[in-house]
C-alpha positions in Angstrom: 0.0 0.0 0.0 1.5 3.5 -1.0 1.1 6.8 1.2 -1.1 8.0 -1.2 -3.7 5.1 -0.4 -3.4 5.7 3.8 -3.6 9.3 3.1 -7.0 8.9 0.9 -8.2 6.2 3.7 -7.1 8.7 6.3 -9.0 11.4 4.3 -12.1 9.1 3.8 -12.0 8.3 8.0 -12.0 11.8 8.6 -14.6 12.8 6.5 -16.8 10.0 7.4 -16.8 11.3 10.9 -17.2 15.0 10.2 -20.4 13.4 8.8 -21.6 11.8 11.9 -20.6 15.2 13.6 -22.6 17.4 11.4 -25.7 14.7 11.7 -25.4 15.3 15.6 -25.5 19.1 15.1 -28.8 18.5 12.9 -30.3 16.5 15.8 -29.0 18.9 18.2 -30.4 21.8 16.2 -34.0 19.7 16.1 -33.8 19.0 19.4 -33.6 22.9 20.1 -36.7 23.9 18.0 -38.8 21.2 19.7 -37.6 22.4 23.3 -38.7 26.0 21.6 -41.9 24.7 20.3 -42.8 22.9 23.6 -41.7 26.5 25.5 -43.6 29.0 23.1 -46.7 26.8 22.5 -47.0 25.4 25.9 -45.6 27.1 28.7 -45.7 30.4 27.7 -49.6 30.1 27.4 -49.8 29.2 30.6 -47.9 31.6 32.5 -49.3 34.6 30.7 -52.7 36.2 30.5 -52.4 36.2 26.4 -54.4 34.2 24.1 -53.2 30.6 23.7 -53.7 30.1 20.2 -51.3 32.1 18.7 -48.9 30.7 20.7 -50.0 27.1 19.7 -50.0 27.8 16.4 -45.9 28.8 16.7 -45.5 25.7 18.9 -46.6 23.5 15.9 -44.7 25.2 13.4 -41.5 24.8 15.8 -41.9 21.3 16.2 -42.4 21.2 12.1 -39.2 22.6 11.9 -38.0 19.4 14.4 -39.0 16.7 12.2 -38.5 18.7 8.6 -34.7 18.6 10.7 -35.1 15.4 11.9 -35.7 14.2 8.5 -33.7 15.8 6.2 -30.6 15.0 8.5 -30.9 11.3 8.2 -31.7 12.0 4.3 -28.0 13.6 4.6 -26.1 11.1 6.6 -27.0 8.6 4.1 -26.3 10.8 0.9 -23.1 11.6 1.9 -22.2 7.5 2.8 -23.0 6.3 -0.4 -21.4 9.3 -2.2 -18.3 8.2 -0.2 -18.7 4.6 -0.4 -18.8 5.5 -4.3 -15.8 7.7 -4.1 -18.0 10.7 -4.7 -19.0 14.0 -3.0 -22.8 14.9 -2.8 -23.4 18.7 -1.9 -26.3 19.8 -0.1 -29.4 20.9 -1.7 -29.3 25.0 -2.3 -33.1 24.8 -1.8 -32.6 22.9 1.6 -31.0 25.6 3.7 -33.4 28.6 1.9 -36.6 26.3 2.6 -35.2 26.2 6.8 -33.9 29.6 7.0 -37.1 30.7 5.7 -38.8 29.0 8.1 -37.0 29.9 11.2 -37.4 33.4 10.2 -41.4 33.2 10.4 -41.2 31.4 13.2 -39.0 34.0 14.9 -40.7 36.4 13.2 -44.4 34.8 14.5 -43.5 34.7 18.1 -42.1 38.4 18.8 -45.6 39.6 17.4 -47.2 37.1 19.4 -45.5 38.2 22.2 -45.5 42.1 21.4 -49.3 41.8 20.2 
């Protein structure tokens, strides 16, 4: 075996776990908008003299936000193992990170006029 092979199956090793570490910070991520969804439509509700339903409303849409990340990050993970398995690179979807960000911005958005209103 030459350098050059260690060095690609160091390369591979690496990359494979900088996969597993970016799934974790998916699920870390999803784990955050649930505990945001359960906080906003929940217990904000019920410590404050507001209207729930607005508040629901936000709740659901945070925990949609959990499993859309939930999802797509096991979608990932397993794109990115066959691409290497194949030798080959996969990129992420541009439409993936627009479709999120778009969505944690109404959310955001949704809950400081929920809780200015």
């Amino acid at each position: 075996m030459s350098s050059d092979d260690g060095e690609t199956v160091d390369a591979t090793r690496r990359t494979r776990l900088a996969n597993e570490r970016t799934y974790l910070a998916w699920w870390r991520t999803a784990l955050a908008a649930f505990a945001v969804g359960l906080g906003v439509g929940k217990v904000v509700p019920e410590l404050s003299d507001r209207t729930a339903w607005p508040f629901e409303v936000l709740g659901v849409g945070y925990v949609a936000l959990e499993i859309a990340l939930v999802v797509y990050s096991n979608r990932r993970l397993s794109a990115v193992e066959r691409a290497l398995d194949g030798g080959d690179y996969v990129g992420i979807d541009p439409a993936v990170p627009m479709v999120l960000s778009t969505a944690g911005i109404l959310l955001g958005l949704g809950t400081i006029a929920a809780l200015v209103a």
